[in-house]
N, C-alpha and C positions, 0 to 999 in steps of 0.2 A: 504494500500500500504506500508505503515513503515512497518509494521509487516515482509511482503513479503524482505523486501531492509535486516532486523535485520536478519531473519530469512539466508539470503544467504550470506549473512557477514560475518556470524560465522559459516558456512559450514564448516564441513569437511570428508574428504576423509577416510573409513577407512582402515586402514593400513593393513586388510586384503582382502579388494578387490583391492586393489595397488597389493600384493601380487599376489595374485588368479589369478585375471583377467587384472591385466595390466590395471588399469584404473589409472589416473596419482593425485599426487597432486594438494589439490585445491591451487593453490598458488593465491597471490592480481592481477597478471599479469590474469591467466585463470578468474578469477573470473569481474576482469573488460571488458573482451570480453565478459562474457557471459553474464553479466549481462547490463553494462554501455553500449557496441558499440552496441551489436545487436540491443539491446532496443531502443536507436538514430536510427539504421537505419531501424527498424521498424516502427519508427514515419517518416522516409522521413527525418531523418536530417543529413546532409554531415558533418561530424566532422572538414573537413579540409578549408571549408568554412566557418563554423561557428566559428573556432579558427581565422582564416583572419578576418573575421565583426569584433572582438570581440579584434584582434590589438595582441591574444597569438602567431602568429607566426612572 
């Protein structure tokens, strides 16, 4: 699973299919949706509940 998490970390976009085909920069903002939220709410876990338990909001 590290491997997978290092692996997507250091993605990136290359700047000629940005170019070509309109596909966007991986910036830290895209990459923690696609990585961090979808993966929470594939396990069933509400983010904004579990910041409320946890006293971050």
């Amino acid at each position: 699973m590290q491997t997978y998490i290092d692996t997507w970390a250091n993605l990136e976009m290359p700047e000629e299919l940005q170019d070509k085909y309109g596909y966007p920069e991986l910036t830290p903002e895209i990459k923690e949706q696609v990585f961090g939220l979808n993966f929470a709410r594939g396990l069933g876990i509400d983010l904004e509940v579990k910041k409320k338990e946890l006293g971050l909001l």
